[in-house]
ROVOVO-332209 format. One record per residue (C-alpha): x, y, z; chain; residue in one letter; residue number from 1. Coordinates in pm, 1 decimal. Example, Ala and Ser with C-alpha at 12.3 -4.5 7.8 and 13.67 -1.06 7.14 Angstrom:
<pts>
((1230.0,-450.0,780.0),"A","a",1)
((1367.0,-106.0,714.0),"A","s",2)
</pts>
This chain:
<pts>
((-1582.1,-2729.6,-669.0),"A","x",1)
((-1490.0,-2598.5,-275.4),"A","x",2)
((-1504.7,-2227.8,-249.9),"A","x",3)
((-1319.5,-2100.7,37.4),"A","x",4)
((-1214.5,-1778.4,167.1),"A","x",5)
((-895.8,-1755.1,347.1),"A","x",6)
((-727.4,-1530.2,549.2),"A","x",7)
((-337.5,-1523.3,612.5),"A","x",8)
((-171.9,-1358.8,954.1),"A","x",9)
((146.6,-1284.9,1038.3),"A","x",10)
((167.9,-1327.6,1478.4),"A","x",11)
((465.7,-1157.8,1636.8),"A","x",12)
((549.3,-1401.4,1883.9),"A","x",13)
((673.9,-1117.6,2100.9),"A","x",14)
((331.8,-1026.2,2166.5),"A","x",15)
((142.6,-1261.3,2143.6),"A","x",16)
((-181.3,-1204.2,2406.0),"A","x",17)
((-254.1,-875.8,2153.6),"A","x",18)
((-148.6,-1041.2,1859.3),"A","x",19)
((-411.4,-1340.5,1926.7),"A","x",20)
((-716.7,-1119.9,1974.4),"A","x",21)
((-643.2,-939.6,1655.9),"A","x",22)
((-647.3,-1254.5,1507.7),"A","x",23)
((-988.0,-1377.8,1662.9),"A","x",24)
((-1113.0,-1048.9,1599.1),"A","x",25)
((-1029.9,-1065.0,1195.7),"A","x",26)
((-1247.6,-1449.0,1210.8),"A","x",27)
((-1508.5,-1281.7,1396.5),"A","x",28)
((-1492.7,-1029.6,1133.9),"A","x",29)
((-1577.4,-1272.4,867.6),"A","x",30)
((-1818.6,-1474.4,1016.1),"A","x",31)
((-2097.9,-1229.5,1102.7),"A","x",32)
((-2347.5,-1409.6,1311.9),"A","x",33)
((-2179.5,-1709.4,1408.2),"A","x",34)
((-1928.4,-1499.1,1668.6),"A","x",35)
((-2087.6,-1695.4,1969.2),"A","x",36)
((-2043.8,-2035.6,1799.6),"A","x",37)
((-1721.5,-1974.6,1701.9),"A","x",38)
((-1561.2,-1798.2,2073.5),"A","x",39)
((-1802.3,-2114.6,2275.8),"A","x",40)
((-1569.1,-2366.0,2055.8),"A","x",41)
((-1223.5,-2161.2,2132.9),"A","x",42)
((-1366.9,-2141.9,2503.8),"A","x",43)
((-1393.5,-2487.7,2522.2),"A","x",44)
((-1011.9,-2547.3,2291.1),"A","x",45)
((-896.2,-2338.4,2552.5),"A","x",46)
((-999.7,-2471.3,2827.5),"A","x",47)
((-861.5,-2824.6,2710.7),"A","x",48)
((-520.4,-2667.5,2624.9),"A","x",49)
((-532.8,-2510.6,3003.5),"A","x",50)
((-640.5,-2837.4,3194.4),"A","x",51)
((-344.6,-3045.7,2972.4),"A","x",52)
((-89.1,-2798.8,3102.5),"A","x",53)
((-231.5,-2796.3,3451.0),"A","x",54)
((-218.0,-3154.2,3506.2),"A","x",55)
((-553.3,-3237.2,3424.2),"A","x",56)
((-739.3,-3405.2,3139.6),"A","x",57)
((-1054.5,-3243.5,3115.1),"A","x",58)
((-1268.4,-3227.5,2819.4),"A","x",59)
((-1569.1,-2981.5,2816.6),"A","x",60)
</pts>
């Protein structure tokens, strides 16, 4: 048996810089101690997402 603990959110689209960083901020939240682990992975997803829209195909 998987245990797993979930957690739902509901992102206005209308704001969505603010809306985002509440979100990473309720993960964080959860995952005491792993916060640098988990914001060096979304760096890097980030910075993928940014280079594809910029022309570019770089991967960290």
């Amino acid at each position: 048996m998987k245990i797993r603990s979930l957690l739902e959110c509901t992102v206005d689209t209308a704001n969505p810089v603010s809306e985002l960083t509440a979100v990473i901020s309720a993960v964080l939240a959860t995952d005491k101690g792993n916060e640098s682990a988990i914001l060096r992975e979304l760096d890097e997803a980030v910075g993928n997402a940014l280079a594809t829209l910029e022309g570019g195909v770089e991967h960290y």
